[in-house]
C-alpha positions as CSV (number, residue, x, y, z in Angstrom):
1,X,123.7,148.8,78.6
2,X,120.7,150.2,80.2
3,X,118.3,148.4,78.1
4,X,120.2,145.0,78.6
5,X,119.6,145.9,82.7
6,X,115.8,146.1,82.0
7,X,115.4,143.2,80.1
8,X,117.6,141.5,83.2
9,X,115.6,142.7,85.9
10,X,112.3,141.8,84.1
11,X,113.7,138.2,83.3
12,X,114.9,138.5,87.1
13,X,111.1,139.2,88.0
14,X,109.5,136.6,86.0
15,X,112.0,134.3,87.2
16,X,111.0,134.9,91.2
17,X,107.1,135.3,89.9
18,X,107.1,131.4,88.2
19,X,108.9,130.0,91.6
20,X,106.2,132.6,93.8
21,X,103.6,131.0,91.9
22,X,104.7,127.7,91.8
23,X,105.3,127.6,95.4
24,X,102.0,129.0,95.8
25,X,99.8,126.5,93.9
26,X,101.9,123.7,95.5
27,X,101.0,125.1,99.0
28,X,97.4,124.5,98.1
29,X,97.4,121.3,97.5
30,X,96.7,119.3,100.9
31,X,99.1,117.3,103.5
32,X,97.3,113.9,104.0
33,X,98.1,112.0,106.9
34,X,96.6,108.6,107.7
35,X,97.1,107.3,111.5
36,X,96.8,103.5,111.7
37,X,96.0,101.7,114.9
38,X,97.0,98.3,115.3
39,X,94.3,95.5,116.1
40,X,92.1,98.5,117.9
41,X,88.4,96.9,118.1
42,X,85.5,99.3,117.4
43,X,84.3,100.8,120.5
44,X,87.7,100.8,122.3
45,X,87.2,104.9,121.2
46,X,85.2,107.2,123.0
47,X,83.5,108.7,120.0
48,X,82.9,105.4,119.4
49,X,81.2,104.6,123.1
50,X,84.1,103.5,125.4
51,X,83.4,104.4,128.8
52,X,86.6,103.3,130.5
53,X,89.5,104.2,128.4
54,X,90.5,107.9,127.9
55,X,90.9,108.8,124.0
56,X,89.9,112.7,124.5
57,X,92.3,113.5,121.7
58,X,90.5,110.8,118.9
59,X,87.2,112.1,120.4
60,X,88.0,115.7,119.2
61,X,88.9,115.1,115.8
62,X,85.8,113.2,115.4
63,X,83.3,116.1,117.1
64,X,85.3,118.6,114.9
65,X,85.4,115.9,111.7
66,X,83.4,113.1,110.1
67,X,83.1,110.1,111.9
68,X,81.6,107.4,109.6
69,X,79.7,104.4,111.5
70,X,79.7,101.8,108.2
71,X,83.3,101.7,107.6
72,X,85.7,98.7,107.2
73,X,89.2,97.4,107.2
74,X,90.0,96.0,103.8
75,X,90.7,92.2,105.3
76,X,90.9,91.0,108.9
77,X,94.0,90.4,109.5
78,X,97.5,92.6,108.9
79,X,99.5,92.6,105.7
80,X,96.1,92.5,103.5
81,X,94.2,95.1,104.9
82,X,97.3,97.7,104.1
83,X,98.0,95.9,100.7
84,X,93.6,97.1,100.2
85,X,94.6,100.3,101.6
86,X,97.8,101.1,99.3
87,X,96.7,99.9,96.1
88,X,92.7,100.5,96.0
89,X,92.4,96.5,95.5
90,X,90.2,94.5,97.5
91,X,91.5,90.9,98.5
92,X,89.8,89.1,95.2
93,X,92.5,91.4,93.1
94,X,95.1,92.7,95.7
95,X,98.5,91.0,95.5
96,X,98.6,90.6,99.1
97,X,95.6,88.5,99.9
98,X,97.0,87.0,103.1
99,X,99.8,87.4,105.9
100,X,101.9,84.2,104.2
101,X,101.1,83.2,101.0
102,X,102.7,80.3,98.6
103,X,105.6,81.2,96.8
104,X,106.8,83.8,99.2
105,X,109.9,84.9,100.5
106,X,111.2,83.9,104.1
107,X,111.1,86.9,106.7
108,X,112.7,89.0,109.0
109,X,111.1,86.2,111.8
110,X,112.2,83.3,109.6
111,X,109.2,82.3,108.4
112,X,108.6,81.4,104.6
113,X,105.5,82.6,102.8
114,X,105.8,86.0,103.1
115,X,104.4,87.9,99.8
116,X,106.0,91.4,98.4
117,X,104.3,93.9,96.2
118,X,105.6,93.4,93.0
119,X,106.8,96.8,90.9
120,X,103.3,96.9,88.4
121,X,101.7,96.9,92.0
122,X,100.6,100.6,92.0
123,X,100.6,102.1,95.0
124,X,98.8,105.4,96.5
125,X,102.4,106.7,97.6
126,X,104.0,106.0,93.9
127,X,100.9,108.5,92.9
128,X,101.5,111.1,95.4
129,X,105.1,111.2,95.1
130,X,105.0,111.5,91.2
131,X,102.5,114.3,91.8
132,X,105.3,116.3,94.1
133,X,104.3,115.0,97.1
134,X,107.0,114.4,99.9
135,X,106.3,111.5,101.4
136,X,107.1,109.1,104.4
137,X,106.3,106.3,106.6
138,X,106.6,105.1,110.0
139,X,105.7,101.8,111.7
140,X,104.2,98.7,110.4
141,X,104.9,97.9,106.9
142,X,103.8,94.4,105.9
143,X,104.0,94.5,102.4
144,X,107.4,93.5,101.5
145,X,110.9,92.4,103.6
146,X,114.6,93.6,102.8
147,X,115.9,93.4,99.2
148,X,112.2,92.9,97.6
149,X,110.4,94.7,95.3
150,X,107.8,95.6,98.1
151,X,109.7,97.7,100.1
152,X,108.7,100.7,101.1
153,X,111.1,103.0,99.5
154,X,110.8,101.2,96.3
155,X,106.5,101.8,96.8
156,X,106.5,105.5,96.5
157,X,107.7,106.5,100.0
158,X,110.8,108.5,100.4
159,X,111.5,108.2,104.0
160,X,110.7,105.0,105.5
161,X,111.1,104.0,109.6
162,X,110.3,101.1,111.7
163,X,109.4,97.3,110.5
164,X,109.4,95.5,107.7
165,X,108.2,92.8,109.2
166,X,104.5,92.5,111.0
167,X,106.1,89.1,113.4
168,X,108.6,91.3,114.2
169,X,106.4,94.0,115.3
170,X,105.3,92.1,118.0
171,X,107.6,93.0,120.3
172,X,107.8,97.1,121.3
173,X,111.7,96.6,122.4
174,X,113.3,94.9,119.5
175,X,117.4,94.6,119.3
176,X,116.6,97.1,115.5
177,X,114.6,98.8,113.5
178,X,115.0,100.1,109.8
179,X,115.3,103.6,108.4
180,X,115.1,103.2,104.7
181,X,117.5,100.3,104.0
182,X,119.3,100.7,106.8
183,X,119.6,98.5,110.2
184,X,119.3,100.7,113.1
185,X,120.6,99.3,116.3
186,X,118.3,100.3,119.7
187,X,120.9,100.3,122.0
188,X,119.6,99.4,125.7
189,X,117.2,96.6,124.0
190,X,120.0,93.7,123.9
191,X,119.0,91.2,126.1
192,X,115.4,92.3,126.4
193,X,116.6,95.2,128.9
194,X,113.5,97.7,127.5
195,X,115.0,100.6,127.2
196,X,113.8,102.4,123.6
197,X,109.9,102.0,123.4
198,X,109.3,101.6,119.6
199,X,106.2,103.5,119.6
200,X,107.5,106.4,121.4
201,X,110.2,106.5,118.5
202,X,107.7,106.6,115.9
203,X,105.6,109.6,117.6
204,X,109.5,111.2,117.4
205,X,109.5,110.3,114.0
206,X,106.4,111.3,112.8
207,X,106.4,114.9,114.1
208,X,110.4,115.3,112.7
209,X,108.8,114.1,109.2
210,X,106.5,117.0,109.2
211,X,108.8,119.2,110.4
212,X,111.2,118.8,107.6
213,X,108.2,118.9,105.2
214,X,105.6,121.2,106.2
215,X,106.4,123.8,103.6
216,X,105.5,121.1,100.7
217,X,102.8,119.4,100.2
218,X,103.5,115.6,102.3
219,X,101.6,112.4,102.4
220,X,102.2,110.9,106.0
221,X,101.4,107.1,106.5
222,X,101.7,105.8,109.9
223,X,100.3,102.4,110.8
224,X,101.5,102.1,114.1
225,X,101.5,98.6,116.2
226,X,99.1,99.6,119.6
227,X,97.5,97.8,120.9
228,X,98.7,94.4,118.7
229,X,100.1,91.8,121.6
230,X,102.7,91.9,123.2
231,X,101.3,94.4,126.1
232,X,104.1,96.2,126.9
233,X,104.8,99.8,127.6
234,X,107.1,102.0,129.9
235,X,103.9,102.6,132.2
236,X,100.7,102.6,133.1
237,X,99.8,106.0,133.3
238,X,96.9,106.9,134.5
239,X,95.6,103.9,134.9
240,X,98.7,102.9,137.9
241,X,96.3,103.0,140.6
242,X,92.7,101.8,139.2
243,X,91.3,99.9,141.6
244,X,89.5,96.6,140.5
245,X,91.4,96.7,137.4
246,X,93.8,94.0,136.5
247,X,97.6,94.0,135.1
248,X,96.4,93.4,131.9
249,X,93.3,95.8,131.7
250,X,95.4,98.6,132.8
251,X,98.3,97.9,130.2
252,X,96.0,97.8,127.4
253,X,94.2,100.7,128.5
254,X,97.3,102.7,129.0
255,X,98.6,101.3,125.2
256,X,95.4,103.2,123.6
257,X,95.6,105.9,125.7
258,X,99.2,106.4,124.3
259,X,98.4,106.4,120.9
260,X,95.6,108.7,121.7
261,X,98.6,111.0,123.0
262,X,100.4,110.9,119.9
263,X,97.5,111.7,117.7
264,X,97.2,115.2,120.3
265,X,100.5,115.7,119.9
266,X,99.8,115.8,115.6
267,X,97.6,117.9,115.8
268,X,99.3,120.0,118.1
269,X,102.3,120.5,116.2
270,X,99.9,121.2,112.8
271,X,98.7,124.3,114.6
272,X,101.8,125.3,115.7
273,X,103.2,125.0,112.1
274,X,100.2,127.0,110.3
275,X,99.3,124.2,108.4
276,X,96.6,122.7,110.4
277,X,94.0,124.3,107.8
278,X,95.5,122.8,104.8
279,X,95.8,118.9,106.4
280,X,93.4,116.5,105.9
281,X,93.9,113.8,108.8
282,X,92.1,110.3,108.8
283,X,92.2,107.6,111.9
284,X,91.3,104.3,111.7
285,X,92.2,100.7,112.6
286,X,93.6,98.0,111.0
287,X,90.9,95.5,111.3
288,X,88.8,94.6,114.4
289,X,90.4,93.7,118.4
290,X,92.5,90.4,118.9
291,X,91.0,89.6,121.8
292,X,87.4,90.3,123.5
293,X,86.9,87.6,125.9
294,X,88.5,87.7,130.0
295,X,90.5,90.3,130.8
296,X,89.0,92.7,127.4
297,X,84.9,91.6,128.4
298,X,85.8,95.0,130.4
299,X,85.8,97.3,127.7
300,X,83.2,95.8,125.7
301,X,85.9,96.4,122.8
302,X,82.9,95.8,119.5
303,X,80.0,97.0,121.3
304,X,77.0,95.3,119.4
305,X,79.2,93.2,116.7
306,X,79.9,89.6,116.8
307,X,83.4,88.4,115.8
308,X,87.1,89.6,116.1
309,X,89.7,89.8,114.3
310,X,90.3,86.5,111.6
311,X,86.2,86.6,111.8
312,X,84.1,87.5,108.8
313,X,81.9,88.9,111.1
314,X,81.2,92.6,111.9
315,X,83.5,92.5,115.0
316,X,86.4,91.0,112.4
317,X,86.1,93.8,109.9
318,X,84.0,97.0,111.1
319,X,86.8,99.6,112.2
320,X,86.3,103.7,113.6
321,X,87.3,105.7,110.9
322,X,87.2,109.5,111.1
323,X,88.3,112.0,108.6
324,X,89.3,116.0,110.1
325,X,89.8,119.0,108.2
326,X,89.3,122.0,110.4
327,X,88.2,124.5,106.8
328,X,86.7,121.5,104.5
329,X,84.5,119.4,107.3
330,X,81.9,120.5,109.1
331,X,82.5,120.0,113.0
332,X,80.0,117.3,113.9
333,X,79.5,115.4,111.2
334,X,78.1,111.4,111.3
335,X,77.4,109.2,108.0
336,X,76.4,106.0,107.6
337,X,77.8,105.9,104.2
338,X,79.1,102.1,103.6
339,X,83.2,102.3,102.7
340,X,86.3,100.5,103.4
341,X,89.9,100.6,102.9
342,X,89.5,100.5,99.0
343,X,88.2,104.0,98.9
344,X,91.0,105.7,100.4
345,X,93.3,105.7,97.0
346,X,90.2,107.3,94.3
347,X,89.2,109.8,97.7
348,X,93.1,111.1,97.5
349,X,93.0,111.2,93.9
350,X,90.0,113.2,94.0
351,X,90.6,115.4,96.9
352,X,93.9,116.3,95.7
353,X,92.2,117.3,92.5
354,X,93.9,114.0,90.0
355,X,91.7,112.7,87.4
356,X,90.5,108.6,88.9
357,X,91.8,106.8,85.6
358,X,92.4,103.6,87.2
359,X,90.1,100.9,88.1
360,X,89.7,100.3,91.8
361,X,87.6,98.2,94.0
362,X,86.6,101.2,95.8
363,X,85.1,105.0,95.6
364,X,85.8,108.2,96.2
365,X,83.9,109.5,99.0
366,X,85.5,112.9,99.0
367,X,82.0,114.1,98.8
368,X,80.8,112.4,101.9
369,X,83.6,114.0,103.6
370,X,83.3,116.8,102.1
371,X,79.0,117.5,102.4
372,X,78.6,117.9,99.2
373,X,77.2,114.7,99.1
374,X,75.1,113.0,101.6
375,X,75.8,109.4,100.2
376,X,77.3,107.5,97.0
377,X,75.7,104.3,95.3
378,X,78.2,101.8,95.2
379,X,79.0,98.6,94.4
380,X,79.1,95.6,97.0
381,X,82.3,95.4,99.0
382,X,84.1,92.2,99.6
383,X,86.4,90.3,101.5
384,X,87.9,86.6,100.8
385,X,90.6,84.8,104.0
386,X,92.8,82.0,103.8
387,X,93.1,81.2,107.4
388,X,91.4,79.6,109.8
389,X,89.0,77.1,107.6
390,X,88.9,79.8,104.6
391,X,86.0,82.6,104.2
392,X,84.8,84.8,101.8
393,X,82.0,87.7,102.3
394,X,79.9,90.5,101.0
395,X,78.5,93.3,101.8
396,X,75.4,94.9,99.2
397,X,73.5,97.4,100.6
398,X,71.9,96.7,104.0
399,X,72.4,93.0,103.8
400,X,75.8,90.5,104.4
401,X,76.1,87.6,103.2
402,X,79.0,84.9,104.5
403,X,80.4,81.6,103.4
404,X,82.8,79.5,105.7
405,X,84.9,76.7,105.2
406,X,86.0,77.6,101.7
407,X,89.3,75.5,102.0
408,X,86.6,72.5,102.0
409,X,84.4,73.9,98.6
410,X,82.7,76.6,97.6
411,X,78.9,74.8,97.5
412,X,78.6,75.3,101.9
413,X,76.0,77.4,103.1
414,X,75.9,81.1,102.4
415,X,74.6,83.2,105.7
416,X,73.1,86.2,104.9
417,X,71.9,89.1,107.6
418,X,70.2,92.5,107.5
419,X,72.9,95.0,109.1
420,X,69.9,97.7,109.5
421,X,67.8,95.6,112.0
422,X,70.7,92.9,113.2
423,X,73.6,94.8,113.2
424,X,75.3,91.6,115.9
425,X,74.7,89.0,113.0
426,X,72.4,87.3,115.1
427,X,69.8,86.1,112.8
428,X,70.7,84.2,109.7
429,X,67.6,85.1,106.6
430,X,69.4,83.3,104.3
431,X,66.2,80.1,104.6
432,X,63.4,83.1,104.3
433,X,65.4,85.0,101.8
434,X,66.9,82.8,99.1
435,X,66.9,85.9,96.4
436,X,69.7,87.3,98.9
437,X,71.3,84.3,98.5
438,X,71.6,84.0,94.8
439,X,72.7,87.7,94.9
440,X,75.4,86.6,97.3
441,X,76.7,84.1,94.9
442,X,76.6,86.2,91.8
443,X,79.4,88.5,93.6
444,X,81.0,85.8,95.0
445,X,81.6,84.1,91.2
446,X,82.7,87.5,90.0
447,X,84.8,89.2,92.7
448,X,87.7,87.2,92.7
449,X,90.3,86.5,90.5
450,X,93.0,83.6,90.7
451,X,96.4,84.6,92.9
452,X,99.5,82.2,92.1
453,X,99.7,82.5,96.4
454,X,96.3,82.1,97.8
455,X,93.9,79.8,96.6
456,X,91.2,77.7,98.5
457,X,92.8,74.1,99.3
458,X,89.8,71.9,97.6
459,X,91.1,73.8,94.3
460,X,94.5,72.4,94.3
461,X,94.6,68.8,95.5
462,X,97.9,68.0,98.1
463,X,98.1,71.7,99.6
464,X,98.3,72.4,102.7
465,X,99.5,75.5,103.1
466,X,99.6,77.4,106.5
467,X,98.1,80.9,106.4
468,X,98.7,82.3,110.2
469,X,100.5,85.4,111.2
């Protein structure tokens, strides 16, 4: 009897060693959370040079992180830039290539065209949730409606909150929003009364998410809709009384320096959690400012850059994007290192310590972030758009190379411009530098490959599809 007690007690002790240990390795594998804004423009941050709207919270994670000075949005406009971002695809490969696309489904908002990941479409979530990871998702989705295959719970994300769809979005005091599959009614909105501020809920929701998952390893998404139109919030804060300011100004202002609160209030509850130091958070924007011209010339929203958002310019694409570990990142850190949204599925894989098997459009830069490395070489990043007259453009090394009106052929003029010495796109080399050009083409008859939903309209005689959001 005595001996059968031992051998109990030391298959007790191995039992409560394996789930010590297990606990223990799964505690040191890092939270990730990425923060979205929502048609913020470049330089409507303070690290990033705005001088009239207060984003001290931003500003801190970038003087005690990495802020990188190169980086882009993976389109310019919505649902593509997040279908980049999820699946490591830029928009020659990506499913989503466009806000509508031909064949789609008809959404929330009642318009047809709108395009769902499809279940081979491998997302970073399906990864980190098959490696243990909990994980969740709050705000803008984009990427599939109700009953799809894209959404969100069926693309690697085990709590999902907010909207489906990005026309929806538009408004900040809809009649619902969804938790998982579920309709959730916002009592006080009917009839536009404005009583539940979406983005307000999704701050709530955010911080409950890591509370009921701080003692796992959690992958946080939250692509939030400020400052995307409509301009509405519960106040002005402090920018009520601004003198010289106008309605508008002060709204918009005030919509930034919200979001800037919620990112504080993050952090805040990290620290207060213990698991600050074992949390790797990254902030960004979706793609470049909606508007810059009247009431926005204020805030001189893209600094230098030409272009906003829709535009294959700098102002369209070029986003802030800052990375913040307070053990892994040393305080202070600027790079130029060229990236965009493709990188951010191989930098998980690799910072979470997962073999990159796949083949993505992008890189790992873990070793940027990290200082291990100072820069990568990498191969040229791209970009195609459907709307407006159609687009496509490159970026290969210092220089950019554009080509407009690709709904009318693909033989127009190819711009080209040296980012070191023109970083406004002012002056166009391709006449002095035809070599530039003919390395612009080569990508450009390469990066692409055909989508049954988007396609350029000279290709397909009698289309006439509408790509707007």
């Amino acid at each position: 009897m005595q001996k059968q007690n031992i051998m109990y007690k030391s298959f007790t002790t191995l039992i409560l060693l394996f789930f010590f240990f297990e606990f223990t390795f799964a505690q040191k594998k890092p939270n990730i959370i990425f923060i979205m804004a929502d048609d913020l423009g470049y330089g409507e941050v303070g690290a990033y040079g705005q001088l009239l709207i207060q984003t001290p919270n931003i500003d801190r994670l970038s003087s005690r992180g990495i802020q990188f000075s190169d980086y882009y949005s993976g389109a310019a406009v919505c649902a593509p830039a997040r279908s980049v971002l999820m699946t490591g695809l830029h928009t020659g490969h990506t499913r989503i290539r466009g806000n509508f696309g031909k064949g789609g489904v008809i959404g929330l908002a009642g318009k047809k065209g709108r395009v769902p990941l499809r279940e081979e479409d491998l997302t970073i979530a399906e990864v980190l949730q098959d490696k243990g990871y909990r994980t969740g998702m709050v705000g803008k989705w984009g990427l599939g409606e109700p009953n799809t295959t894209g959404e969100p719970n069926k693309k690697g994300f085990d709590y999902f909150y907010g909207f489906y769809n990005q026309r929806r979005a538009h408004s900040y005091y809809p009649e619902y929003l969804w938790e998982n599959t579920l309709k959730v009614m916002l009592f006080g909105n009917e009839k536009e009364q404005n009583h539940q501020y979406t983005h307000s809920l999704f701050a709530d929701k955010a911080i409950n998410f890591i509370d009921r998952n701080h003692q796992t390893p959690f992958f946080l998404y939250l692509p939030v809709c400020i400052p995307h139109s409509r301009y509405e919030l519960p106040d002005n804060g402090i920018y009520t009384h601004k003198k010289g300011w106008t309605k508008l100004q002060k709204k918009y202002a005030a919509m930034i320096t919200r979001l800037d609160e919620t990112v504080g209030r993050i952090v805040s509850r990290l620290e207060a959690l213990g698991i600050d130091d074992n949390t790797y958070i990254f902030f960004t924007s979706d793609n470049g400012p909606a508007k810059i011209f009247g009431d926005w010339e204020k805030f001189n929203s893209n600094g230098v850059f030409r272009g906003m958002k829709r535009d294959p310019y700098e102002g369209g694409i070029r986003v802030p994007f800052v990375v913040y570990h307070p053990k892994k990142i040393a305080a202070g850190t600027k790079s130029d290192q060229v990236g965009y949204f493709a990188d951010f599925f191989p930098t998980i894989l690799e910072l979470i310590g997962e073999p990159i098997e796949n083949k993505f459009d992008g890189n790992s830069i873990a070793g940027v972030i990290h200082g291990s490395r100072k820069s990568i070489q990498r191969e040229p990043l791209y970009w195609e758009f459907y709307e407006k007259k159609g687009w496509r453009a490159t970026r290969f090394g210092r220089w950019k190379a554009i080509q407009n009106n690709m709904h009318l052929g693909d033989q127009g003029p190819i711009e080209v411009y040296d980012l070191y010495r023109d970083p406004g796109e002012t002056f166009d080399l391709s006449q002095s530098h035809p070599h530039l050009v003919d390395q612009a083409k080569k990508i450009f008859d390469t990066a692409s490959l055909p989508s049954e939903h988007y396609f350029w309209n000279y290709q397909k005689k009698g289309e006439n599809e509408v790509y707007d959001n």
